[in-house]
C-alpha positions as CSV (number, residue, x, y, z in Angstrom):
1,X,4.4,9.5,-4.8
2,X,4.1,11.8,-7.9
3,X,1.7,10.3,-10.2
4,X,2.8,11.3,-14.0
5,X,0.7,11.9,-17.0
6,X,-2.9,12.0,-14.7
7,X,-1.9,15.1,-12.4
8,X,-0.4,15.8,-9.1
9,X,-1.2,13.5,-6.8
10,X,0.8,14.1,-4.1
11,X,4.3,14.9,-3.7
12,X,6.6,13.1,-1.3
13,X,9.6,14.9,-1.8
14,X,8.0,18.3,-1.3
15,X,8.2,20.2,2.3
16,X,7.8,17.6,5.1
17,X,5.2,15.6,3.4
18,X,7.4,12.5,3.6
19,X,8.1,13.1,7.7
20,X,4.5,13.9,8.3
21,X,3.4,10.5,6.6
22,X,5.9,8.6,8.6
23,X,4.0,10.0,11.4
24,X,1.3,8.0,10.8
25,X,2.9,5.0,11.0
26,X,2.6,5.1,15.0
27,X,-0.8,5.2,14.4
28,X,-2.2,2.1,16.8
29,X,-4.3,0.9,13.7
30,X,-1.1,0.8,11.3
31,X,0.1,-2.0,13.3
32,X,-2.8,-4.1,15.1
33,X,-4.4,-3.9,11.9
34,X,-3.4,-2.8,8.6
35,X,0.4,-4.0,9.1
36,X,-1.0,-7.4,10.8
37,X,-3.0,-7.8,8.0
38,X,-0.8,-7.1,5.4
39,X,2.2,-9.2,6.5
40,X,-0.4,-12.0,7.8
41,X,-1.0,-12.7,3.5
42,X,2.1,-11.8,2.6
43,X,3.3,-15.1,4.5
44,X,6.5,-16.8,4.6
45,X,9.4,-14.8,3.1
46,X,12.4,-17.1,4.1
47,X,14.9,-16.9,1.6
48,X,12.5,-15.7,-0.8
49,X,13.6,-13.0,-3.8
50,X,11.2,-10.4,-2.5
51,X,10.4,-6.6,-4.4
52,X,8.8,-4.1,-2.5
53,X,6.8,-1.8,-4.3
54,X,6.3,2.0,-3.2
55,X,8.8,1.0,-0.7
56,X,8.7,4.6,0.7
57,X,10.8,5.3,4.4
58,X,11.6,1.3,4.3
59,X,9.4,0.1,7.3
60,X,8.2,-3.0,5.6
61,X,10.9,-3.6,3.9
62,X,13.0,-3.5,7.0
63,X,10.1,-5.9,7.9
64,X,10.7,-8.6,5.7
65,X,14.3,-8.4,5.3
66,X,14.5,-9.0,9.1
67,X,11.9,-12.2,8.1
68,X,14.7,-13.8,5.6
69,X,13.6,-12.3,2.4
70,X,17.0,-12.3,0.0
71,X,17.7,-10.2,-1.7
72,X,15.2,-7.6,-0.3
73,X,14.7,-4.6,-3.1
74,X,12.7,-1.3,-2.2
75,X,11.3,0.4,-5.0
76,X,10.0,4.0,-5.0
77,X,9.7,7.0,-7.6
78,X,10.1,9.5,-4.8
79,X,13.9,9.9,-4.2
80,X,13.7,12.0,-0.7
81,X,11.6,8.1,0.5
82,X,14.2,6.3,-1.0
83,X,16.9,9.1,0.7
84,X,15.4,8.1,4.3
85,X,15.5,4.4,3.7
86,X,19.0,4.3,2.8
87,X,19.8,6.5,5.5
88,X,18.0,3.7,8.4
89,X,20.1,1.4,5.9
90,X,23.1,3.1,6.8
91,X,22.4,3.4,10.7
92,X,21.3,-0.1,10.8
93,X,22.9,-2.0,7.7
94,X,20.2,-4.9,6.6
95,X,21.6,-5.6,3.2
96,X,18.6,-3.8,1.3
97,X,19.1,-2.5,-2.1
98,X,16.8,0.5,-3.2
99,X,16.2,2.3,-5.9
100,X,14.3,5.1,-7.5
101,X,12.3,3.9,-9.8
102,X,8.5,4.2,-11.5
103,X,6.3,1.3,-10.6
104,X,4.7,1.9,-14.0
105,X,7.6,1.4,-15.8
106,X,8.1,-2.0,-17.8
107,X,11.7,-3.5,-17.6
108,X,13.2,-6.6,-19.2
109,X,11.4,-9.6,-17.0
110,X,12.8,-9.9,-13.5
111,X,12.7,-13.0,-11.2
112,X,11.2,-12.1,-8.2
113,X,9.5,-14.7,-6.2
114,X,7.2,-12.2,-4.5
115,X,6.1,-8.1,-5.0
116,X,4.3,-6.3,-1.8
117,X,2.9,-2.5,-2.1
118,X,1.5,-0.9,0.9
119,X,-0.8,1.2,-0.2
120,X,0.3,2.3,-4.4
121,X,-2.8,0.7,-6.8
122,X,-5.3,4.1,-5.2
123,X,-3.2,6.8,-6.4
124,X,-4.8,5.1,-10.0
125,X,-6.6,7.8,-11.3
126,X,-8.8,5.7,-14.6
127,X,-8.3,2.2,-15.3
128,X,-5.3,2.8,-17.8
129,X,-3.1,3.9,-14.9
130,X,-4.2,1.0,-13.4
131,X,-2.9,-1.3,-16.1
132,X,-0.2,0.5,-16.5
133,X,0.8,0.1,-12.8
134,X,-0.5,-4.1,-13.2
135,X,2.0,-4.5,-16.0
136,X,4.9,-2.7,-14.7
137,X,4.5,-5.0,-11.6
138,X,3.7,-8.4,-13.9
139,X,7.6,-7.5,-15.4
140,X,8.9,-8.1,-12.4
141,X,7.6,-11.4,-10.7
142,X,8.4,-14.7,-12.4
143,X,5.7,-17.1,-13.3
144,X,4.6,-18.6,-10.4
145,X,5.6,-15.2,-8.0
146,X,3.1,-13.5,-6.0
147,X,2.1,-10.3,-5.5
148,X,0.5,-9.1,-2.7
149,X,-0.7,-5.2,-1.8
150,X,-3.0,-3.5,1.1
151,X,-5.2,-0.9,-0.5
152,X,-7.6,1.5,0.2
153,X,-11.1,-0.2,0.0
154,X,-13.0,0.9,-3.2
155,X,-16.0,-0.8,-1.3
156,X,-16.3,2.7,0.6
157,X,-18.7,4.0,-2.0
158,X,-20.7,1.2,-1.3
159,X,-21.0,1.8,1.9
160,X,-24.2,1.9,3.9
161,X,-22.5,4.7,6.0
162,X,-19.0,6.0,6.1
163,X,-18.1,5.8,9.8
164,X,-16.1,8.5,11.9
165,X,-12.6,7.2,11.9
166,X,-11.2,10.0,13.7
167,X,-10.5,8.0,16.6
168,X,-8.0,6.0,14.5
169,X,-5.7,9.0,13.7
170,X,-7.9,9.9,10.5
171,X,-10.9,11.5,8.6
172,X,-12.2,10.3,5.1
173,X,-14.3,12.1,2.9
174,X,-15.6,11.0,-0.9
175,X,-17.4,12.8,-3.3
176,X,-20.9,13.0,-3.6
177,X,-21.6,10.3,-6.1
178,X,-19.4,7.7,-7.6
179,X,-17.6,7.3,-10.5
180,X,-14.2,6.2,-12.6
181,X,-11.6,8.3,-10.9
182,X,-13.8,9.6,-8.1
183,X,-11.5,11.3,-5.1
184,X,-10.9,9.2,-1.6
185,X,-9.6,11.6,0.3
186,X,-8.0,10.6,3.8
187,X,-6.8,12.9,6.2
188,X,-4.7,12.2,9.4
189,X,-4.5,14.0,12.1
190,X,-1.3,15.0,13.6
191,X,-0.4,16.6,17.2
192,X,0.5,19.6,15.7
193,X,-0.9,19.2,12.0
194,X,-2.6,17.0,9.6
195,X,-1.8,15.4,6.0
196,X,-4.5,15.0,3.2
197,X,-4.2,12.2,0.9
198,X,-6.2,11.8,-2.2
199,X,-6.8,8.5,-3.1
200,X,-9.2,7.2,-6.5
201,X,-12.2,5.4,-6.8
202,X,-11.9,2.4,-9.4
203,X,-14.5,-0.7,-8.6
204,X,-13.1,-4.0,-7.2
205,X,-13.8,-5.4,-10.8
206,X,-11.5,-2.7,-12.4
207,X,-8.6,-4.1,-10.8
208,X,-9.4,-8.0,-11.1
209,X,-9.2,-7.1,-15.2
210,X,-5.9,-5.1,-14.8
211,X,-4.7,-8.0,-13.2
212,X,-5.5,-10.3,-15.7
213,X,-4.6,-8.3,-18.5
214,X,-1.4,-7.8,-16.9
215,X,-0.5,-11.7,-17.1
216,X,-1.3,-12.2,-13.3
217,X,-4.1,-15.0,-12.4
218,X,-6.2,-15.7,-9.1
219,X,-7.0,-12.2,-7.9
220,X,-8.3,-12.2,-4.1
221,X,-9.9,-10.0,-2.0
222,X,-9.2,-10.5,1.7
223,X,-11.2,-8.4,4.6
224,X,-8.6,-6.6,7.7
225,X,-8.2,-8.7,10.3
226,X,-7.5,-7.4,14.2
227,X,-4.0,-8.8,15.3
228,X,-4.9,-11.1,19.0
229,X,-2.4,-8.6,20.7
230,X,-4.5,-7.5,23.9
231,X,-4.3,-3.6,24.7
232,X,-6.2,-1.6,26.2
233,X,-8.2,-0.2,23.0
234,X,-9.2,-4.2,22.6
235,X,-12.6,-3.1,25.4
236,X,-15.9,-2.8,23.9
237,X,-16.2,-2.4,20.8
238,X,-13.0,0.2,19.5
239,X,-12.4,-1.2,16.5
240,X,-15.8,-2.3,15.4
241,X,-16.5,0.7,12.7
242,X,-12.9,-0.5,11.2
243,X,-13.6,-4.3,10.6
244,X,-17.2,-3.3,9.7
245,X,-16.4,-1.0,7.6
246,X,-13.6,-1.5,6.5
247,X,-11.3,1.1,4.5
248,X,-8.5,-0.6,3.7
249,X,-8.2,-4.1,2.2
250,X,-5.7,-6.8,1.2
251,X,-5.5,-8.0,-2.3
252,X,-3.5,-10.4,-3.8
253,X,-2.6,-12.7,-7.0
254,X,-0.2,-14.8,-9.0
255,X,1.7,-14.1,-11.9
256,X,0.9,-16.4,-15.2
């Protein structure tokens, strides 16, 4: 994604940023937790109008499209993202639409019954990004719609300690004191490489008053949950600095 207006971010249509990152997504934690999670709020999509937000290679779009969303919409401002999922489109036709697009952007009001993000609100550098990112997602739920994201956790500066997650596939590492706009940066680790992400601090209040400003009402936090799939990682206590500390979260709301 390539924030405008606040800086670089980061890039996905530059070198093999966009293939490293869907590297990740074999990560055992994407699935048994984050993904669990996300699609646990998310809910039931059956012939629901659903948007997906920051859609990037398509994997949970694919997702909910497979659970009965229609139509199913991916949205992303990077066209080489939007380039791969049309291209798993075209191997495995699903009857997704997806466009390139800004998720800042504010269009005449759209209908859709719900909006998903995995993982867009952190690239938010100050709390006008934020709104601006709030509203161009409040223009495209109807009244009523829901709009449900998994973010990283801006608890993390709260933190008693910041654990080692290197035996989850990556490394975080946060500035020395916290403020509007302080850097998250995530690393993962790759067989023959890694991939630095910086995310950006904004408090968990920041985004409840986007929200609301934005027209949307009954902002929730919800906590990463382990899905009850038994592997072997499931002994002892593997994922305990993950739920304990946790460095993603789910949040969600409703549109006024």
């Amino acid at each position: 994604m390539r924030i405008m207006g606040g800086g670089m971010v980061i890039d996905y249509n530059q070198g093999l940023i966009a293939e490293k990152y869907e590297k990740t997504k074999d990560f055992p934690v994407r699935s048994r937790i984050e993904a669990y999670s996300f699609l646990k709020h998310v809910g039931d999509v059956e012939g629901r109008k659903v948007l997906d937000v920051a859609c990037g290679c398509g994997d949970f779009t694919r997702v909910l499209r497979r659970a009965g969303a229609s139509p199913m919409v991916g949205l992303d401002i990077s066209e080489k993202m939007i380039g791969l999922a049309r291209e798993e489109e075209e191997r495995e036709p699903l009857g997704i639409e997806y466009i390139v697009a800004d998720a800042r952007s504010v269009v005449p009001q759209q209908d859709f019954d719900v909006a998903v993000a995995a993982y867009l609100l952190m690239y938010a550098q100050d709390r006008d990004e934020l709104g601006r990112m709030c509203r161009g997602l409040a223009c495209r739920v109807k009244s009523g719609g829901r709009f449900v994201t998994i973010t990283t956790n801006p608890d993390l500066y709260s933190f008693e300690r910041v654990p080692n997650y290197r035996k989850y596939g990556f490394e975080i590492e946060l500035a020395e004191s916290v403020f509007d706009g302080a850097p998250i940066t995530l690393t993962a680790i790759l067989d023959d490489s890694s991939l630095a992400i910086v995310n950006y601090y904004l408090p968990i209040a920041a985004y409840e008053s986007a929200f609301r400003d934005a027209g949307f009402r009954d902002f929730t936090v919800h906590m990463p949950e382990l899905s009850p799939a038994p592997t072997a990682d499931d002994e002892g206590d593997y994922w305990d600095d993950y739920l304990n500390y946790p460095p993603a979260v789910v949040m969600e709301c409703i549109r006024d």
